[in-house]
N, C-alpha and C positions, 0 to 999 in steps of 0.2 A: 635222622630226625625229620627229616624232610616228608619221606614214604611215611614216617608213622603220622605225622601231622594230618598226610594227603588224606589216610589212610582212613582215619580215624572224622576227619569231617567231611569226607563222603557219607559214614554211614551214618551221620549225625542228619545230613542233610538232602536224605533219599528220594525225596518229592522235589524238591527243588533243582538236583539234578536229573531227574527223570524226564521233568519237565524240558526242560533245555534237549536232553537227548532226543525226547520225542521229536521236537520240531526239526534236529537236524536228521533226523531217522526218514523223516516221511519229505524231503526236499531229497536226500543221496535216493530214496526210492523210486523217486519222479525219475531223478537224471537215470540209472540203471535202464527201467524201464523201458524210458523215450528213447534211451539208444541203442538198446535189444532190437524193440520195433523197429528203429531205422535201419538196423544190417539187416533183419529180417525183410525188409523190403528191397534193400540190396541185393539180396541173395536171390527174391522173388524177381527183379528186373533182370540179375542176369541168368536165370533159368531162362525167363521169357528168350534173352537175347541169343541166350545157347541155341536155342529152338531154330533160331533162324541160319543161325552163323556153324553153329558145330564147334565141338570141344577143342579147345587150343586155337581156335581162330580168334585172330584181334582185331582183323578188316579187310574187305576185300576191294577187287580192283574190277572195274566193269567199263564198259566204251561209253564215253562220255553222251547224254543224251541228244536226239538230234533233232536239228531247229525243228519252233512249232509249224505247222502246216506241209512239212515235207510230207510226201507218200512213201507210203506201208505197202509192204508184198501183204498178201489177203491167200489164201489158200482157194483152191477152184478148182471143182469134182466134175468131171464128165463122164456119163454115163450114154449109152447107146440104146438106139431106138429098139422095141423087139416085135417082130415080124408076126407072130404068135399070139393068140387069144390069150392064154394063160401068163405070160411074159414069163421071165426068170430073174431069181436072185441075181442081183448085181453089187458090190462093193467097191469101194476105193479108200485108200486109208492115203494120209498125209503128216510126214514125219518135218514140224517146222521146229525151227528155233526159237526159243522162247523168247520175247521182244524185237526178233528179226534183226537183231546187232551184235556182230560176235566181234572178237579179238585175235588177233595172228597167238599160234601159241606160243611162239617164240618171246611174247609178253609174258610169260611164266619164267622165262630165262632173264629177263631185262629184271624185273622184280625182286625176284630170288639176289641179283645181284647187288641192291641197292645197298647203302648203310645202315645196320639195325635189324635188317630181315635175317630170323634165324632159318626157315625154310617159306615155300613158296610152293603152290598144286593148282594146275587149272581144271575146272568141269565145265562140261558142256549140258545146257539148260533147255530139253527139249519136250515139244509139248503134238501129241500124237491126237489127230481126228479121224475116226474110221466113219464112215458112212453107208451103208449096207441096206440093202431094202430090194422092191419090184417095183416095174408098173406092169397095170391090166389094164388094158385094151378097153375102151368103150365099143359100144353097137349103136346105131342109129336107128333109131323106130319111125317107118314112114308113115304121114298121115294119111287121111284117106284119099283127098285127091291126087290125081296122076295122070300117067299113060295120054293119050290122044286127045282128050277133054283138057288137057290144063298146057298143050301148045298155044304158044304166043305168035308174037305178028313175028312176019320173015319165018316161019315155022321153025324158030328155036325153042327148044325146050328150057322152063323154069326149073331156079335151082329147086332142090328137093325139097319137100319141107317135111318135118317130126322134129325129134328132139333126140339127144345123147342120153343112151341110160348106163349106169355101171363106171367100169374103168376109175383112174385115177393113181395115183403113187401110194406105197408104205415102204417109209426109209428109218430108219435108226440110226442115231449119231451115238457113239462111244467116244468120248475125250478125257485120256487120261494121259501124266505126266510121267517125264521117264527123263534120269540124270546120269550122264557119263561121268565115270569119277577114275583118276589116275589110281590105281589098283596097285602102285607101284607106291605112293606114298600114303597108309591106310589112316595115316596119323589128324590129316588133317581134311577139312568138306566136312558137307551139312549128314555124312551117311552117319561120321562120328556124334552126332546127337541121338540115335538110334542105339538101339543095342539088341545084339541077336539071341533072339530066343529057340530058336528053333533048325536046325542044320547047322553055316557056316559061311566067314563074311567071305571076300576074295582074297585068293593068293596074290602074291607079285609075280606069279607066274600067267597068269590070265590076265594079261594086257591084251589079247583079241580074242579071247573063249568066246565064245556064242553062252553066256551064262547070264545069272539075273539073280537079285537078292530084292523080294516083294518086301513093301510096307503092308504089316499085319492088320492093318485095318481092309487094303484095298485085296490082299489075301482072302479076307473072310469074304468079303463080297464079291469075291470071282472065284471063291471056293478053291484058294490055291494052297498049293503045300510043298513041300520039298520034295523034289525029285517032277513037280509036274513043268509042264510044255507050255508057254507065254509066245505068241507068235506077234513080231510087230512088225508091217510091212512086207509082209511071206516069208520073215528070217525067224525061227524058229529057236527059242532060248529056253534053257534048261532051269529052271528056279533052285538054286542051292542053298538057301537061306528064308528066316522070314525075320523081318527087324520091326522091333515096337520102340517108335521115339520116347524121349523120356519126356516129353512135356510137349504139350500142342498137337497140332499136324506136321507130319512125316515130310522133309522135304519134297518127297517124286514120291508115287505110286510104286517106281521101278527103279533099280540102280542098276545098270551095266558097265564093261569097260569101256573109257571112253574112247578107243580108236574104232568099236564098236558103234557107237553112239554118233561120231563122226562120217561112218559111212551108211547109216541108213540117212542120215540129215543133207549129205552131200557137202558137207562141211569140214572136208580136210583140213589137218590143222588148223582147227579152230578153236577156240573156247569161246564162254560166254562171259564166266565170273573165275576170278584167279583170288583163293583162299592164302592171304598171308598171316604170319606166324610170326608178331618183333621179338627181339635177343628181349627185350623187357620192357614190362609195360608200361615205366616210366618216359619212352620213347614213342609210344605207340604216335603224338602230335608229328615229333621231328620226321617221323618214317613217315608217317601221311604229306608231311610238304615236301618230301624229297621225289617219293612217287612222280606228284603232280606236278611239278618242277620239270624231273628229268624223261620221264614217261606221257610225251602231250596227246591228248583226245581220249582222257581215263575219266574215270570216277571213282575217288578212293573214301570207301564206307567202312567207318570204325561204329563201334560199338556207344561212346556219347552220342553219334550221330543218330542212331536209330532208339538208344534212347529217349529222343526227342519225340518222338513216332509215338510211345507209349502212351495211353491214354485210357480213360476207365477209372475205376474204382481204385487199380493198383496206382494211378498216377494221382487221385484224390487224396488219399491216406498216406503214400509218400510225402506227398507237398505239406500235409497237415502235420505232419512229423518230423517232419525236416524244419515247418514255421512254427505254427501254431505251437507245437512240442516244447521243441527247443526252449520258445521265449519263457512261457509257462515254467519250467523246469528254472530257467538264469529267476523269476523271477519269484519261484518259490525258494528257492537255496537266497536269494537277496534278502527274502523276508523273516528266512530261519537264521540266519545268521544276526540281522540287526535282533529278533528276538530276544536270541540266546546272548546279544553283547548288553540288551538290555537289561536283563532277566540276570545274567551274571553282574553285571553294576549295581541291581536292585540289592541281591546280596550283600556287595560288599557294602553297602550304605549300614545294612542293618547289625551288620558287623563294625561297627566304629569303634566300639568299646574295646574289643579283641583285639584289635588290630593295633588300636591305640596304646593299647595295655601291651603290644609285642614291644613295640616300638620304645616303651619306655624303657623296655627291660633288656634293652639296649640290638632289636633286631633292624637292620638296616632296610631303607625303603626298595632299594631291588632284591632283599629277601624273600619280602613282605610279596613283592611283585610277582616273583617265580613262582610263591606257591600259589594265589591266585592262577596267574598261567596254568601251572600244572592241575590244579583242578579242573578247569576252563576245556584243556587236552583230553585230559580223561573223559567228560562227559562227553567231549567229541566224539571221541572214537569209541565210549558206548551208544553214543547214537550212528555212526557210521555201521560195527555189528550190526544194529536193529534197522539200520536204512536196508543194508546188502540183504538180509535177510527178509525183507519185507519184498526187497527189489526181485529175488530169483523167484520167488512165489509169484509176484506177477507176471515175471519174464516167464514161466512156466506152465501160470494159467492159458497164458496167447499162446501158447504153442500145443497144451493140449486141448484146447478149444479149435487152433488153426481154423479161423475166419476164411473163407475162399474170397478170393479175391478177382476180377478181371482186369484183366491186360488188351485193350484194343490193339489192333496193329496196323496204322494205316500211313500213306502216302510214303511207297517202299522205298524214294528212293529214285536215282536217275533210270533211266529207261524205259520205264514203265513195262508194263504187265504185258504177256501176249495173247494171242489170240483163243477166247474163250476164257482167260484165269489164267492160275495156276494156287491150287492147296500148298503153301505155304513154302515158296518159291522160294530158293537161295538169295537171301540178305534182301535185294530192290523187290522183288515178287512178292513181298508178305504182306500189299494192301488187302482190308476187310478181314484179316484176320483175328479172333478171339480167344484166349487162353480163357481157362480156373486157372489160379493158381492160389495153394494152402500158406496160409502168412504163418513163420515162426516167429520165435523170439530169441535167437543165440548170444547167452550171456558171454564175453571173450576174458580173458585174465585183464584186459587192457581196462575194460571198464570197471571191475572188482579194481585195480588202481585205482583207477580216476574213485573212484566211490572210498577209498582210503585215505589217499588226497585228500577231498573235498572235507573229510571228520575231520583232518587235523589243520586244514583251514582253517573251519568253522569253531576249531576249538581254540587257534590260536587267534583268532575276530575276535569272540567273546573271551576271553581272557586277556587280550588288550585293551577292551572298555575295561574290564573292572581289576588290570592292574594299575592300568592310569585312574581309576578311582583311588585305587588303596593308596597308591605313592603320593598324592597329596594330603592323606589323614597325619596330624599330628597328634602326640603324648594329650596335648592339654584335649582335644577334643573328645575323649577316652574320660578323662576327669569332667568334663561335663557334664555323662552319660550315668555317673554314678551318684543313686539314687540316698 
């Protein structure tokens, strides 16, 4: 009796519940939407953060920054005088560490050890200036006076006079980035944001090959390939690889092994940045304060932390959808529901006769109530259908529109930058940098929930205005009503 009742004044009453669904149709389609967009910004923050940190990384450890105004090692080229009108080519290349602050390696062993860290790799962060060029010889062109005419008193001879024609220097600076990476653990470093397109990454056999895997960008523009010859410092590396980051700039220029990396820098046992990896990443806080706790003069950089650093377009449209979104959304689902508890009360008013006339014929007031309810539910969750439906259409349209978005990247972080830069330095090196990145909209099972929810909510709201309407109608108000 019940389903045939429901059944039969639904379709009596197809405007009136249409209406109702409409409004809870187009609030579950805000919420859907606003929360697409917000993983899809998700998603876009941590692509950006991948970029920096490398896949499977959750944060790393660096030497703590050092007080303002101390001094900086500076790099300094000497070059020799040349005896010779024509001079000759001269070079000098300088392999420094990137920020001139490194860490004993034996802090990849203290780390690795710590609670929560399921593995631990350190690299070394180095940043190569070559300098190469001549100089030519100037000539002096004498004027006209001279000789016995231009002796002075005590019969000393004046300085010469003309002027300098010609000579002067042509030097070329080349500065490019190059990263030691444990070759022994491939899983984790900034090389893992790259992916090889082209030859092959490193074994774990080549912990000292004289080998090299170029970023495909700085490839193209030094016309490099697999199998050619990379010379840094007069050590002579073979390129076995070309790697295209998957989003941004490429950590290094270069990646080689780092005991390699180590002895052109003069940097035995060294690192600069040690990529950790927590058991999970509901841990990732407790592992950062145990670090810095039990590990003193670090800097432990998680992925919130540079979060923070994001800025741009991609951090405008996060914050507006995270705020503005949000409210919007709580405040259109507030307003479909008082709607629809309204619009269902309006109903049962105008049903007084029916209801009255149930009541006389002996149906009791929580009969009367359930099925109120159950109409109230139904038109929910035909408006919830029509919301989710409305919702993946939008979540679909942002995605194949994908908005590009930018991601600034600035203030990397303790240590600061080294000398000249560095494109897009492991984790603290990434100031001045700037993504694209394409916005999606990924619908999850979890929101198609929430959007299920939210119908029978909204259907059980409005169906408690208008079953607490109906439970107050009596028999005699039904006799009123009859004309």
């Amino acid at each position: 009796m019940f389903f045939t009742y429901l059944r039969r004044e639904l379709r009596r009453r197809r405007k009136a519940a249409l209406v109702v669904a409409s409004g809870l149709a187009l609030g579950i389609a805000l919420v859907i939407v606003v929360t697409s967009v917000s993983a899809g910004m998700g998603r876009a923050q941590d692509k950006v953060l991948q970029s920096l940190y490398g896949l499977g990384t959750d944060m790393t450890v660096t030497k703590a920054a050092a007080p303002a105004g101390s001094s900086s090692e500076r790099p300094r080229f000497r070059f020799d005088a040349q005896d010779d009108d024509s001079g000759g080519e001269q070079s000098s290349d300088r392999v420094m560490v990137q920020g001139f602050q490194t860490l004993a390696a034996s802090t990849v062993g203290k780390v690795d050890a710590q609670s929560g860290v399921a593995d631990a790799v350190g690299g070394l962060s180095l940043q190569v200036v070559k300098v190469s060029g001549a100089f030519t010889r100037g000539r002096l062109e004498q004027g006209e006076s001279g000789g016995e005419q231009g002796r002075g008193r005590g019969g000393a001879l004046p300085s010469p006079q003309g002027r300098v024609e010609g000579g002067g220097a042509d030097f070329d600076v080349n500065n490019y980035s190059v990263y030691g990476t444990d070759v022994t653990k491939p899983a984790l470093g900034p090389l893992t944001s790259s992916k090889i397109t082209s030859g092959r990454s490193f074994t774990t056999a080549e912990t000292n090959a004289k080998v090299a895997v170029a970023d495909s960008a700085y490839a193209k523009e030094k016309k490099l390939k697999t199998g050619s010859t990379v010379t840094i410092k007069g050590s002579k590396f073979k390129v076995v690889g070309i790697a295209t980051a998957d989003s941004g700039d490429a950590a290094a220029n270069l990646y080689i092994p780092l005991k390699q990396a180590q002895t052109l820098a003069g940097a035995k046992d060294k690192v600069t940045t040690v990529y950790v990896k927590a058991t999970d990443s509901q841990r990732i806080t407790g592992v950062k304060s145990e670090i810095q706790k039990n590990i003193p003069g670090t800097t432990v950089t998680t992925s919130a932390d540079l979060a923070g650093t994001v800025s741009g377009s991609l951090s405008t449209a996060s914050s507006l959808a995270a705020r503005v979104g949000t409210w919007l959304s709580i405040t259109v689902l507030v307003a479909a529901f008082l709607v629809a508890g309204l619009l269902t009360s309006s109903a049962v008013s105008r049903r007084v006769r029916e209801f009255g006339t149930l009541k006389a014929l002996g149906w009791k007031s929580s009969r009367v109530t359930r099925q109120v309810v159950g109409e109230a539910v139904v038109n929910g969750l035909v408006g919830g259908a029509l919301g989710i439906a409305l919702g993946l259409a939008g979540a679909y349209a942002v995605t194949a529109v994908s908005p590009t978005l930018q991601a600034q990247l600035g203030g990397g972080g303790a240590g600061g930058g080294g000398f000249g830069g560095f494109r897009g330095g492991p984790g603290r090196e990434a100031a001045g940098r700037t993504l694209d990145v394409a916005l999606t909209a990924p619908v999850a099972l979890t929101t198609i929930a929430l959007a299920v929810g939210l119908a029978v909510a909204g259907g059980l709201i409005a169906g408690a205005f208008g079953g607490w309407r109906a439970s107050r109608l009596r028999p005699a108000d039904a006799l009123r009503r009859v004309e």
